[in-house]
N, C-alpha and C positions, 0 to 999 in steps of 0.2 A: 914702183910707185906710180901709180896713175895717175893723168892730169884731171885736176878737178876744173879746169878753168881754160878753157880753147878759145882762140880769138886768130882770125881767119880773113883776112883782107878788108878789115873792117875802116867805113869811112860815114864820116856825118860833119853835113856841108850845109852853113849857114846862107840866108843871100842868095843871089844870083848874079850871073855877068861879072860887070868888073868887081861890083861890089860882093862876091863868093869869099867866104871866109872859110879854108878848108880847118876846122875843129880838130877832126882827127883824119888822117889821109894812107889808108893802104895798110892798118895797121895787124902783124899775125906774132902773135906769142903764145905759150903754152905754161900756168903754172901748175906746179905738183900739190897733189892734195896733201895738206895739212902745212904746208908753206907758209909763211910771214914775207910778201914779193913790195918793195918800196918801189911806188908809181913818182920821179921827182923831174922835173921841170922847169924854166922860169913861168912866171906870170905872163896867161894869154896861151900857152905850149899845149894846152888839151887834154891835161889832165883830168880834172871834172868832168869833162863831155867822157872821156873813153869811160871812167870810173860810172856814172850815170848809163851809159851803153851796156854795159855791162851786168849792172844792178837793173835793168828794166825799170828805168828813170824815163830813158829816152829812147827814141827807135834810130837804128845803123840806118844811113840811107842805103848803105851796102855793104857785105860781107858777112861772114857766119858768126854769132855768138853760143858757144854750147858748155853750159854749167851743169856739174856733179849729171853728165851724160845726158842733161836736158836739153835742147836747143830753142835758144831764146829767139834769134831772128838768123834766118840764113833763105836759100832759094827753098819756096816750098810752104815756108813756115810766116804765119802770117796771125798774130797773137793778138787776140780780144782782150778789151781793157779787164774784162773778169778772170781769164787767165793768167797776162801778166802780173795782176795787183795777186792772185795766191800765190804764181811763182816767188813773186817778193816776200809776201809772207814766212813759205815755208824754208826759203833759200837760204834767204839774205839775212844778216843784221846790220843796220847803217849807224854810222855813226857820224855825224854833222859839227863844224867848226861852231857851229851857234849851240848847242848843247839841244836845243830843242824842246827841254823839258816841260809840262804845264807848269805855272806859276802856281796854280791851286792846291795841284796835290803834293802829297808829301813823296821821299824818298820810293818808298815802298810801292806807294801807288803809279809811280813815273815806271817803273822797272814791271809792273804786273799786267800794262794796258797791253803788250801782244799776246799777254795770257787768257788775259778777258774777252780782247776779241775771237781767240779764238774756242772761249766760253770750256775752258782749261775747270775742272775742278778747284772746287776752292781749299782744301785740304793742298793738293797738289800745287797748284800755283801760290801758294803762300811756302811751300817749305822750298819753291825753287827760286822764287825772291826771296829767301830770306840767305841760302845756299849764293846765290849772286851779289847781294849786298856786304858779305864778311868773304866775299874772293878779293871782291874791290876794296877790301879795307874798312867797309861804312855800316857794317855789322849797328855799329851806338846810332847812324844817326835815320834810323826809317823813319821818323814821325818828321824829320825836319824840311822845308819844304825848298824850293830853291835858292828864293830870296836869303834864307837863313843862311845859305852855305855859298863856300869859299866857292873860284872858278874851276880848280881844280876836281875839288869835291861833287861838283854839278858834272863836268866831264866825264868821272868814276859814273855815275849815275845812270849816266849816257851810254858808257859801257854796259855795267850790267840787264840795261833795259836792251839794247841792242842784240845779247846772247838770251835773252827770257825765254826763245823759241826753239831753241838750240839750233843754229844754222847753222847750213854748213860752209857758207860766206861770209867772213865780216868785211864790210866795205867804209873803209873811213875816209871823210875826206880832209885834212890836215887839221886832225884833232883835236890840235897843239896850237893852233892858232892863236888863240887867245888867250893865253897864257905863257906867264912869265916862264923864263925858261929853267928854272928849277922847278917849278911845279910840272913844266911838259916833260921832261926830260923823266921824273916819276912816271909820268900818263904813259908815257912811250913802254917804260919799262914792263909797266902793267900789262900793256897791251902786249907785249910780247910774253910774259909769261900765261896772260887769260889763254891766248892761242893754243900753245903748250897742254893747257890744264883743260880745253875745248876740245882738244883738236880739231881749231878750225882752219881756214884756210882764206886768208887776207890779204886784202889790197888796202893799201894805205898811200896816199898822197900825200906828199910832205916835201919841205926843204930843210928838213933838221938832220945834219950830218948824224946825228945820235941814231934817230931812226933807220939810214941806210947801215949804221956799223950794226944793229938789232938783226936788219933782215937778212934773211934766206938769199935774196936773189933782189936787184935794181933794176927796174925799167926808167930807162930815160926817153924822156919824150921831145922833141923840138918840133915846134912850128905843125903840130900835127901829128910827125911822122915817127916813126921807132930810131932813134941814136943809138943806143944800145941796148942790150939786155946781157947784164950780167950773175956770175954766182957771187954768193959772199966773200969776200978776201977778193977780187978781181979787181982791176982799176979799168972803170967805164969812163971813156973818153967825153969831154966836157960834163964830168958829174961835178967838180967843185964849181966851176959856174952858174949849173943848177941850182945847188945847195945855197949858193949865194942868195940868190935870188927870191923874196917877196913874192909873196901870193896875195 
């Protein structure tokens, strides 16, 4: 199995002098394509910044990043905002704790905008939002708009608009946030079988023990640095502290 996902002494430092806030510091792991790897950490541990380094959110002040054989930033490689923003395109799918979705449009139309931009047929991009809307369960509700819908159901949404392109990253960043934890604990579920039924290969930030028993493989993060990287069934040292711990 090949690694879809390389990450190479990677580091991104906020500040300067005393006030240097090392974000992520010296960080190298490797996951396997088509993987479900839980990124968990407390609050402040550098999740977000690695997960955004990653997804060309943000630039590594140092180190290699190289996706599905692409390299994002390393020595050599120096990526124009018109670059990066199609690498995101064609890569990525994000998925964000605030759901993100417009307030105006409905279901259907929240899940069809990476299709539109990338001016997808309409025949085509209607039968793959409609194929993404009854993965996530939401088949009944395309006309309804966010406001209408529960938090959970807005989350579903998020998903399916985030796989519209079919990537070959899904990058979530604790999905589950905001929601109660039977509705996350569904979300989570989903999200591990959408991977499955994608074959994508995801990075999810989270501190829901559910989610780490889901994944493939745990990175733990502290204060920057890599703690551990484990496989599924493994016990990674300070992961229920982790887990404890608020984002």
């Amino acid at each position: 199995m090949r690694d879809m996902i390389e990450v190479e002494g990677l580091t991104r430092t906020f500040g300067s002098g005393a006030n240097a806030v090392h974000a992520v510091d010296d960080v190298s792991f490797t996951v396997p394509e088509g993987q479900l790897c839980a990124v968990v950490g407390r609050s402040g541990s550098g999740k977000t910044t690695l997960l955004n380094l990653i997804g060309g959110l943000d630039k590594p002040d140092g180190g290699r990043i190289s996706v599905d054989g692409k390299q994002l930033a390393g020595p050599g490689r120096n990526l124009g905002e018109k670059e990066l923003a199609a690498l995101r395109r064609d890569l990525f799918g994000f998925v964000f704790q605030s759901f993100a979705l417009i307030p105006i449009l409905s279901a259907a139309e929240n899940v069809g905008i990476p299709l539109r931009l990338r001016k997808t047929a309409v025949a085509e991009r209607e039968a793959r939002v409609e194929l993404l809307l009854n993965m996530v369960g939401l088949g009944g509700h395309t006309k309804q708009r966010p406001g209408e819908m529960s938090g959970g159901q807005q989350q579903r949404v998020a998903l399916a608009r985030a796989l519209a392109n079919s990537p070959r990253v899904l990058i979530a960043d604790e999905p589950t946030g905001q929601l109660d934890s039977e509705t996350g604990r569904a979300v989570m579920r989903l999200l591990r079988a959408v991977v499955a039924a994608e074959n994508v290969t995801a990075l999810v930030a989270t501190h829901d023990p559910l989610m780490m028993e889901l994944a493939d493989r745990v990175i733990t993060i502290g204060d920057g640095k890599l703690v551990a990287d484990t496989e599924a069934g493994e016990a990674a040292p300070g992961l229920s502290a982790a887990a404890g711990a608020a984002v």
